[in-house]
N, CA, C and O of each residue as an XYZ file, in Angstrom:
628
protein
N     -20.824     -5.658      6.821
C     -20.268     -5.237      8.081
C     -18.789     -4.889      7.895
O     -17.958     -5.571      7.296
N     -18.592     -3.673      8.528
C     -16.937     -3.145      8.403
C     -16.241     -3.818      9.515
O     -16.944     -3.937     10.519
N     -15.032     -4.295      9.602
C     -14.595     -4.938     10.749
C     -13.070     -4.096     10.733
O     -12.250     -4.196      9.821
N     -12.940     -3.423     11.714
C     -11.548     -2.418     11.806
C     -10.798     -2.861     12.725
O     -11.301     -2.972     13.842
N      -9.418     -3.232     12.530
C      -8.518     -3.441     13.650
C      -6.796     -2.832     13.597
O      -6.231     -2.905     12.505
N      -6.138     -2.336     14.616
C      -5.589     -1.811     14.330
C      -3.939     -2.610     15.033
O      -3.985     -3.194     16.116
N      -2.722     -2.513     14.303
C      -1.959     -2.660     14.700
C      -0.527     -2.106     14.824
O      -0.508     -1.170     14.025
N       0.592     -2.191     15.367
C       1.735     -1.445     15.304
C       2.510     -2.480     14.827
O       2.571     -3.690     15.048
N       3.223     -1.510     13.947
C       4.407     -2.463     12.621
C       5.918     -1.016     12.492
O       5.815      0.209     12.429
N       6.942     -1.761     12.497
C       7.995     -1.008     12.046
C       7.866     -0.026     11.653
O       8.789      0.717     11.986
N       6.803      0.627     10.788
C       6.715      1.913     10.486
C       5.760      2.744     10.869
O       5.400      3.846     10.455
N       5.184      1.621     12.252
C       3.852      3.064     13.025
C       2.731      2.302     12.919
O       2.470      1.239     12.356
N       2.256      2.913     13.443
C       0.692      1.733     13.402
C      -0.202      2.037     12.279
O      -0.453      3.095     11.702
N      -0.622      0.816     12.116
C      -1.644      0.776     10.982
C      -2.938      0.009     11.540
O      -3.017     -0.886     12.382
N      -3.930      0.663     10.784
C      -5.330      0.584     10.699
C      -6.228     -0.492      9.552
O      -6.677     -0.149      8.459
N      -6.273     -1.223      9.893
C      -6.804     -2.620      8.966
C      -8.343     -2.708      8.910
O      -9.083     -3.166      9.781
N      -8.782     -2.025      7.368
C     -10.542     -1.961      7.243
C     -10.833     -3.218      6.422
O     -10.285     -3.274      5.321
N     -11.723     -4.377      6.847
C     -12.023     -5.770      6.062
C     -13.085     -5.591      5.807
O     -13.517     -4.595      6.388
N     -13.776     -6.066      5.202
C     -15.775     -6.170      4.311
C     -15.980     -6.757      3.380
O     -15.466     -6.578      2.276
N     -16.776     -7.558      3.688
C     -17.086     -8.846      2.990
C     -15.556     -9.765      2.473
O     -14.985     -9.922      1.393
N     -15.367    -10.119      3.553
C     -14.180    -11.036      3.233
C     -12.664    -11.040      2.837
O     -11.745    -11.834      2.636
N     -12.971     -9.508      2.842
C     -11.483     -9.122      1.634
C     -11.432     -7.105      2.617
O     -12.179     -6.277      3.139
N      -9.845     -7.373      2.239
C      -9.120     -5.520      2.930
C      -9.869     -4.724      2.236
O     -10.230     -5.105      1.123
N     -10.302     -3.359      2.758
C     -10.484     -2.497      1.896
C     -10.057     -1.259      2.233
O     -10.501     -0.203      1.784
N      -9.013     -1.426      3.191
C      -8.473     -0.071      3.801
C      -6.665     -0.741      4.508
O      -6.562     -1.827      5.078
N      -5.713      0.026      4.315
C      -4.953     -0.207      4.926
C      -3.993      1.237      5.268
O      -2.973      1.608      4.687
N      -4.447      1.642      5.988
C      -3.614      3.199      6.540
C      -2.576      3.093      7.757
O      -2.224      2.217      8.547
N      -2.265      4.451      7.501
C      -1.546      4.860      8.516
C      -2.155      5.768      9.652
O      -2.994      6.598      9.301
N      -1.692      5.656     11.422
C      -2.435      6.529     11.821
C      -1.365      6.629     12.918
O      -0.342      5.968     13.093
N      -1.947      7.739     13.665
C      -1.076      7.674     14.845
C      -1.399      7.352     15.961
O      -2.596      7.108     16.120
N      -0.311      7.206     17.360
C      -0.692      6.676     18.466
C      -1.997      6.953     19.378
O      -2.765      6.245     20.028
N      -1.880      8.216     19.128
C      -3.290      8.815     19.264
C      -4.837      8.378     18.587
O      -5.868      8.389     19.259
N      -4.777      7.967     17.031
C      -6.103      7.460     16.405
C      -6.106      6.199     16.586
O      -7.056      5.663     16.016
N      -5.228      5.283     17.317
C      -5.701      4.158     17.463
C      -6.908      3.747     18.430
O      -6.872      4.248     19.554
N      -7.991      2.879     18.117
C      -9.205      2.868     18.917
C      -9.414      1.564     19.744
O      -8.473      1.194     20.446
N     -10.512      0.868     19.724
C     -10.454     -0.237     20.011
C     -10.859     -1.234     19.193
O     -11.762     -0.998     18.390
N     -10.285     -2.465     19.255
C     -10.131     -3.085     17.770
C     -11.580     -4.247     17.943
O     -12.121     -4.685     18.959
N     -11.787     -4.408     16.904
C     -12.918     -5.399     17.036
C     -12.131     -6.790     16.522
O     -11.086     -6.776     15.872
N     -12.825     -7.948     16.933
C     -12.608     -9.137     17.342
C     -12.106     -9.524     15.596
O     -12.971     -9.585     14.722
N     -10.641     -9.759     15.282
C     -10.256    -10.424     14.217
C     -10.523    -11.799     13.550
O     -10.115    -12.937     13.787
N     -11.791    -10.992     12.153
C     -12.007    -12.507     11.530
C     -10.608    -13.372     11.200
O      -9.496    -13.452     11.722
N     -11.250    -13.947     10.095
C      -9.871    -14.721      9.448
C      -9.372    -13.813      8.393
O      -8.157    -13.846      8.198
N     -10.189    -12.894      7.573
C      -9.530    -11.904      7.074
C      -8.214    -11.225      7.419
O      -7.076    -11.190      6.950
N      -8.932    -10.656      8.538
C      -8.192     -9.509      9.051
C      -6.870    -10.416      9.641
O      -5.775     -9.920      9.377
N      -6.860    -11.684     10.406
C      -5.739    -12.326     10.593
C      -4.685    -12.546      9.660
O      -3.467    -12.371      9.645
N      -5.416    -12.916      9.013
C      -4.463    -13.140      7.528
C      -3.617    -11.854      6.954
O      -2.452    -11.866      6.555
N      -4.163    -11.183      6.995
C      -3.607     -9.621      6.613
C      -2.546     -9.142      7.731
O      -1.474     -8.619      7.426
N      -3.025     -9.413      9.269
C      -1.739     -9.757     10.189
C      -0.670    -10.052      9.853
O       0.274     -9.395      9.415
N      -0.834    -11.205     10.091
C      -0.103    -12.435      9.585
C       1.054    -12.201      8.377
O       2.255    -12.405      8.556
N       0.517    -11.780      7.242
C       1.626    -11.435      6.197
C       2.044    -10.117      6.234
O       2.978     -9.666      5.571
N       1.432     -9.573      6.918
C       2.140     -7.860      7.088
C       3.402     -8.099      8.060
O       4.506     -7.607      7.828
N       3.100     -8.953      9.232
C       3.954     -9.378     10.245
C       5.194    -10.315      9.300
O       6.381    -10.093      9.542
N       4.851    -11.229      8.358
C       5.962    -12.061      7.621
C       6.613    -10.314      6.764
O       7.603     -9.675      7.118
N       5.876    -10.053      5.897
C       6.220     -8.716      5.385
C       7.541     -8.698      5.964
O       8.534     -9.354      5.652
N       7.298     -7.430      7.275
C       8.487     -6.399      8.036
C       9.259     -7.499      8.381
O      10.334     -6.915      8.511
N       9.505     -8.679      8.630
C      10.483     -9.259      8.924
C      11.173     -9.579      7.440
O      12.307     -9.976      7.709
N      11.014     -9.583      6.154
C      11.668     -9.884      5.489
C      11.441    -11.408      4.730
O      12.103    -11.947      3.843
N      10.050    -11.929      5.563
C      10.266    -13.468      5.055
C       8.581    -13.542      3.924
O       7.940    -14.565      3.682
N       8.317    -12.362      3.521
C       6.914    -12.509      2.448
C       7.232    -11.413      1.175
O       7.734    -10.298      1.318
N       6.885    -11.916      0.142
C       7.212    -10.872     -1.023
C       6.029    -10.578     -1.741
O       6.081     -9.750     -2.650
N       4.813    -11.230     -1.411
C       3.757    -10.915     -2.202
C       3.085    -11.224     -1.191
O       3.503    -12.078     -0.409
N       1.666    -10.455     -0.971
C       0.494    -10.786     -0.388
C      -0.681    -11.679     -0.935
O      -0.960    -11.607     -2.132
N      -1.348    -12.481     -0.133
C      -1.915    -13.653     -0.688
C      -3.946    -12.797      0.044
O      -4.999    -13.136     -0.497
N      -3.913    -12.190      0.763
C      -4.765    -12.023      1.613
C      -6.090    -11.328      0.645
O      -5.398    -11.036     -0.330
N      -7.116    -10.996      0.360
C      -8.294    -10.850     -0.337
C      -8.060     -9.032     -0.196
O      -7.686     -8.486      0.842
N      -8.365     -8.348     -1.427
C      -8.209     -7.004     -1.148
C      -9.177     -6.636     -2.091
O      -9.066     -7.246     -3.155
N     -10.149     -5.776     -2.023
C     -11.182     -5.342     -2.615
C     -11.071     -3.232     -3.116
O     -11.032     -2.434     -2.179
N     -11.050     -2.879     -4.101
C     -10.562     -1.957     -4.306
C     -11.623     -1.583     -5.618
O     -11.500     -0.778     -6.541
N     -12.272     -2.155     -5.406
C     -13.546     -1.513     -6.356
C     -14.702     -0.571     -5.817
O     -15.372      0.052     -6.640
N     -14.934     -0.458     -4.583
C     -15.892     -0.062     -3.312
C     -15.134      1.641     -3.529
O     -16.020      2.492     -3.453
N     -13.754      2.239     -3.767
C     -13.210      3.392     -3.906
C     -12.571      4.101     -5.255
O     -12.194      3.483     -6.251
N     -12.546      4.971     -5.144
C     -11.979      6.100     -6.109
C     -12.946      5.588     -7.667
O     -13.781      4.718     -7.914
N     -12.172      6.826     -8.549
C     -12.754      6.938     -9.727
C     -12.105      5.534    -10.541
O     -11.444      4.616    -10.054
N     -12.617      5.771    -12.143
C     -12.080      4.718    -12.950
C     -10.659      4.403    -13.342
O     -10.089      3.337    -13.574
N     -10.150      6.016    -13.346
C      -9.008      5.975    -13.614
C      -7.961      5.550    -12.432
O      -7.009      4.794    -12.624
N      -8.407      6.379    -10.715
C      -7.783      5.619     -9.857
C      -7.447      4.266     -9.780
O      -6.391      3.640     -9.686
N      -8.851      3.936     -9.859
C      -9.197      2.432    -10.088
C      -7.596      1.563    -10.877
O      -6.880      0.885    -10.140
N      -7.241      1.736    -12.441
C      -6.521      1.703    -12.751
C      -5.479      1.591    -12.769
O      -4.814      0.713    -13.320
N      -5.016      2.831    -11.914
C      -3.879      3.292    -11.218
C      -3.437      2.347    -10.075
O      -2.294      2.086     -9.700
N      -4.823      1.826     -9.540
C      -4.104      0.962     -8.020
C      -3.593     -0.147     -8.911
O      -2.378     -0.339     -8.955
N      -4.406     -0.883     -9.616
C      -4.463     -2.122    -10.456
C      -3.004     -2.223    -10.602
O      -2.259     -2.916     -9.909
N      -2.636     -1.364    -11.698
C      -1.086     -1.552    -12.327
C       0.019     -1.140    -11.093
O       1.191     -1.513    -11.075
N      -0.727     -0.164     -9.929
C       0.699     -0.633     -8.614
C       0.621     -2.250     -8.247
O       1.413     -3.184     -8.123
N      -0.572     -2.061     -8.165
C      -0.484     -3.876     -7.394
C       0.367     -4.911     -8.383
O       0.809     -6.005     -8.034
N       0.479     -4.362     -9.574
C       1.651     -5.413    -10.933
C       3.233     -5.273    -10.690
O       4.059     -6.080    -11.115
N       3.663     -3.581     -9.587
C       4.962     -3.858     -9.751
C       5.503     -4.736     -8.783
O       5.238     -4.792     -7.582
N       6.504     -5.595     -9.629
C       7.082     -6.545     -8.639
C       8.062     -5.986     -7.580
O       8.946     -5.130     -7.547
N       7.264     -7.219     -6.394
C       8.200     -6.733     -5.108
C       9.954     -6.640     -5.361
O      10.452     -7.602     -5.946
N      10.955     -5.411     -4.893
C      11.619     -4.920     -4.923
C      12.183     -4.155     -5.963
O      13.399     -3.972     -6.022
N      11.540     -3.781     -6.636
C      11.076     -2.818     -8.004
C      10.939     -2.065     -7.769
O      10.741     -2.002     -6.555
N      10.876     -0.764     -8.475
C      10.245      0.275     -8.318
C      10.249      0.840     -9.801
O      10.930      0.340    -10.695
N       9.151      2.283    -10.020
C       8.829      2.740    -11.129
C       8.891      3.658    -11.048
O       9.043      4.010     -9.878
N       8.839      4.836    -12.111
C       8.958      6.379    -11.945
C       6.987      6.729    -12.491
O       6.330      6.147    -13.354
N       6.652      7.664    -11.729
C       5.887      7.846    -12.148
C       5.381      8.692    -13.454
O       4.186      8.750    -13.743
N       6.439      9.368    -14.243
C       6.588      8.928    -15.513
C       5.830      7.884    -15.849
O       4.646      7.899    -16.185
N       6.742      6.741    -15.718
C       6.597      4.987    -16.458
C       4.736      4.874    -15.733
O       3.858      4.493    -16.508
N       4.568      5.038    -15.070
C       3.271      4.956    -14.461
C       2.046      5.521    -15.204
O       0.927      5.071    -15.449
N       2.721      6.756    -15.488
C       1.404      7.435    -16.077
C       1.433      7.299    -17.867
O       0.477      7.345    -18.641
N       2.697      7.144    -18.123
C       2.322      6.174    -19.557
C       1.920      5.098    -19.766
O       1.547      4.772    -20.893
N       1.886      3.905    -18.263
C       1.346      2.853    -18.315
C      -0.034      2.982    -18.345
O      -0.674      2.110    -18.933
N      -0.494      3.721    -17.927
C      -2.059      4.689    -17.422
C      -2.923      5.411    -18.396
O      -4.147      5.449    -18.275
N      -2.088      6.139    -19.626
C      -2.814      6.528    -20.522
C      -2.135      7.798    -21.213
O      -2.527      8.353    -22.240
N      -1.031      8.136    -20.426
C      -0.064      9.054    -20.910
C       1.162      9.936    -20.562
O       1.195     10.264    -19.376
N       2.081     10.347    -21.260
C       3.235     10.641    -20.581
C       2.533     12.517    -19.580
O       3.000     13.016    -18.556
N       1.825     12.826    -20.101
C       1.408     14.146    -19.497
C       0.139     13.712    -18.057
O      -0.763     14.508    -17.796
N       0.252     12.750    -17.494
C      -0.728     12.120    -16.406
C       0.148     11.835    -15.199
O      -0.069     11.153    -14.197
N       1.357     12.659    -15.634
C       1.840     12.406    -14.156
C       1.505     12.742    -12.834
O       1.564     11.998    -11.855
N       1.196     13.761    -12.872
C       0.482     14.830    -11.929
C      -0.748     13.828    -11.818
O      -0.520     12.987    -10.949
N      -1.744     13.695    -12.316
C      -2.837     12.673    -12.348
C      -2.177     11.128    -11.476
O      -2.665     10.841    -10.383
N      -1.417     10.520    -11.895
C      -1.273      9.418    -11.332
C      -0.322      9.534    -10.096
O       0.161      8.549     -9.538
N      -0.090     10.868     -9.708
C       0.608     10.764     -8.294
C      -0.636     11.269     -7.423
O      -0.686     11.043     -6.214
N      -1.635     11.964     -8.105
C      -2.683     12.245     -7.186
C      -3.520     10.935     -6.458
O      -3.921     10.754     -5.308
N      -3.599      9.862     -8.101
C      -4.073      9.090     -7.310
C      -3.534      8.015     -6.228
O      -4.071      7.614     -5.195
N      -2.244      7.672     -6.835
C      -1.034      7.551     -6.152
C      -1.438      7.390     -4.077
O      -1.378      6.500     -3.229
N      -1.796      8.744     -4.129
C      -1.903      9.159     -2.815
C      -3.349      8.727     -2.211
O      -3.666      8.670     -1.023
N      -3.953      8.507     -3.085
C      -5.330      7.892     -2.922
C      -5.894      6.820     -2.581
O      -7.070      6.511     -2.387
N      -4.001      5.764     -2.474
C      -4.512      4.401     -2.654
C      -4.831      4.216     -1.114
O      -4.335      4.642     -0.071
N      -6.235      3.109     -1.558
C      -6.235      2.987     -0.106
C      -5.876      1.702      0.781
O      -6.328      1.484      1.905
N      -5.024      0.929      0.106
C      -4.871      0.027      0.252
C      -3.133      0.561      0.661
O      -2.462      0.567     -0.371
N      -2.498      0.894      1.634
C      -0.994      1.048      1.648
C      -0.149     -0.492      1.893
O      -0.471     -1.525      2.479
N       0.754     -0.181      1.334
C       1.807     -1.417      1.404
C       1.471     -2.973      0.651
O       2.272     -3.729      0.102
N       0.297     -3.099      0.808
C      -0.268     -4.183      0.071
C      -0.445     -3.991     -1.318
O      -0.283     -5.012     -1.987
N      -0.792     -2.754     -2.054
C      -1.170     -2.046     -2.964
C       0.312     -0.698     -3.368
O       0.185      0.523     -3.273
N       1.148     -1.194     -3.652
C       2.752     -1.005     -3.034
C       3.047      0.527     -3.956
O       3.856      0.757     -4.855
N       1.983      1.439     -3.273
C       2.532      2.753     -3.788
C       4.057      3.278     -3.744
O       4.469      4.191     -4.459
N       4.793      2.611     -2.856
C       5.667      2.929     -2.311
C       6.753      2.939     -3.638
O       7.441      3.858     -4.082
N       6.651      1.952     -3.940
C       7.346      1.552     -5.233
C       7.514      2.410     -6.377
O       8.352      2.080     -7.216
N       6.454      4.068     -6.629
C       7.061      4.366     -7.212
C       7.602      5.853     -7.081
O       7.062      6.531     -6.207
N       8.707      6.509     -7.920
C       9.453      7.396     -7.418
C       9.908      8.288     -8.808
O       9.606      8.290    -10.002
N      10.595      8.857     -8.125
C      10.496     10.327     -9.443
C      11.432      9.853    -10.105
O      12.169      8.933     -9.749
N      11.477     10.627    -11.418
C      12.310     10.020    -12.750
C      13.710     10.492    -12.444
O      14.652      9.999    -13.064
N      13.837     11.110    -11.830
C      15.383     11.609    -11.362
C      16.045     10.292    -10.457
O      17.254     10.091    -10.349
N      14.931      9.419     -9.815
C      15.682      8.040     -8.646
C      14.884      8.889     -7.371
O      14.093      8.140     -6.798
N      14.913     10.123     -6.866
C      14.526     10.412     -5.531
C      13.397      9.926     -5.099
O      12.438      9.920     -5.870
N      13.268      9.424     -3.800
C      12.099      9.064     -3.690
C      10.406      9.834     -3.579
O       9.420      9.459     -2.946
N      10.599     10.969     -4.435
C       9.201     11.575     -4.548
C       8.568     11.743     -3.092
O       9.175     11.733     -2.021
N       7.089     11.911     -3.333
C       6.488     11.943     -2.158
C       6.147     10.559     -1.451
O       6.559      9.503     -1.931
N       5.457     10.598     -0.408
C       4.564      9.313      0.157
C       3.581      9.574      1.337
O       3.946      9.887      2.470
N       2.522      9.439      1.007
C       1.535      9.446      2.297
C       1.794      9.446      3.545
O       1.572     10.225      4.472
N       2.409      8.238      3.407
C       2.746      8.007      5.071
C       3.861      8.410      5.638
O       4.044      8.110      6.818
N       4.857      9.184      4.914
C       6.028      9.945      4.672
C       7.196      9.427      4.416
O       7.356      8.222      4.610
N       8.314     10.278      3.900
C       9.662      9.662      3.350
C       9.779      8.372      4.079
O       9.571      7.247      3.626
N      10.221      8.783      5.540
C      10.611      7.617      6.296
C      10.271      6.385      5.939
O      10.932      5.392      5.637
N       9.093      6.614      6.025
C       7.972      5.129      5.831
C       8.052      4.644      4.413
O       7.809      3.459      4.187
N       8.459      5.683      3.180
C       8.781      4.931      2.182
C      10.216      4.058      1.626
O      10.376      3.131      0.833
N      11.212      4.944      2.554
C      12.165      4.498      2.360
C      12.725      3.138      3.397
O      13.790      2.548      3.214
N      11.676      2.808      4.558
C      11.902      1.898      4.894
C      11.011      1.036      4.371
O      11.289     -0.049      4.882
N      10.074      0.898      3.622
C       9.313     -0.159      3.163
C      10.449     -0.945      1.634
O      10.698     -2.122      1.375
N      10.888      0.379      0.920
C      11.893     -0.130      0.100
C      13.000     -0.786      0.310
O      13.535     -1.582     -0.462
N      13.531     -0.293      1.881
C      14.502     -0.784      2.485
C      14.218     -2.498      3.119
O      15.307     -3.027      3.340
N      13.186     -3.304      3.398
C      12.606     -3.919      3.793
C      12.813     -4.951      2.058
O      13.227     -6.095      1.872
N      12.374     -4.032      1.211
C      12.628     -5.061      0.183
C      13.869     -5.336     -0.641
O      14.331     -6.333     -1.197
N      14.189     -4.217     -0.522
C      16.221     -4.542     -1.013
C      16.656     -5.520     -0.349
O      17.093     -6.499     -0.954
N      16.636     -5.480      1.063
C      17.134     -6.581      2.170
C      16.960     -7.738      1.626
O      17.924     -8.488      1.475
N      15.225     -8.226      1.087
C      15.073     -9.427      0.504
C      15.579     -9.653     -0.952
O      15.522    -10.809     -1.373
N      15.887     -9.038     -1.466
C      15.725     -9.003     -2.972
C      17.526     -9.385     -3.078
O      18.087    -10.020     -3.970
N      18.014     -8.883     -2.100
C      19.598     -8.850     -2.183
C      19.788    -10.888     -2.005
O      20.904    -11.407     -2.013
């Protein structure tokens, strides 16, 4: 059973997909795609809960069950794996990414999947950025990446 609930956070509302016990979706949507939420297991609370510690500044790692085998290819697969390794207030170039991945010519490859993840913020795409320092692209857009980074400098300082 899919259990979807949706909430509003500092950077816009997000959409929380749980199954069998563990996240398997964490997007962005707008005021408009928000629906009506179904009754929050303990999953989905939990995932609340530290998204809410998150934006305030008082959580640096997520503890909550996230399942990321149910999507994308092998190599995506991969790709989420080693985001979910960079440490909170870090960041990487995706360069460093796609040699972590299998090669310096996979950049293009690992920003595609990059964009694929479906796990946002928990699965901390955000974290990485072009080899020049700029912050590259982001799904959920600049804004939203540069305040999720901004969110962790605050703590990290």
């Amino acid at each position: 059973m899919i259990n979807e609930y949706f909430m509003e956070s500092p950077v816009g509302y997000l959409k929380i997909t749980e199954s069998g016990d563990a996240i398997i979706g964490l997007d962005y949507v707008s005021e408009e795609d928000v629906a009506y939420n179904d009754i929050p297991n303990d999953t989905v609370e939990q995932c609340i809960a530290e998204l809410d510690e998150y934006f305030a500044g008082k959580r640096s790692h997520f503890d909550v069950p996230i399942n990321l085998a149910h999507k994308g290819t092998s190599f995506q697969q991969k790709v989420w794996h080693r985001l979910y390794e960079i440490p909170f207030g870090e960041t990487i170039s995706y360069k460093t990414l796609a040699i972590d991945c299998g090669g310096p010519n996979y950049s293009r490859a690992v920003a595609n999947a990059n964009g694929k993840n479906p796990i946002s913020i928990i699965v901390p795409c955000h974290r990485v950025i072009a080899h020049d320092g700029s912050l590259g692209g982001y799904t959920g857009g600049l804004d939203k990446k540069e305040a999720l980074l901004g969110i962790e400098r605050k703590r990290t300082l």
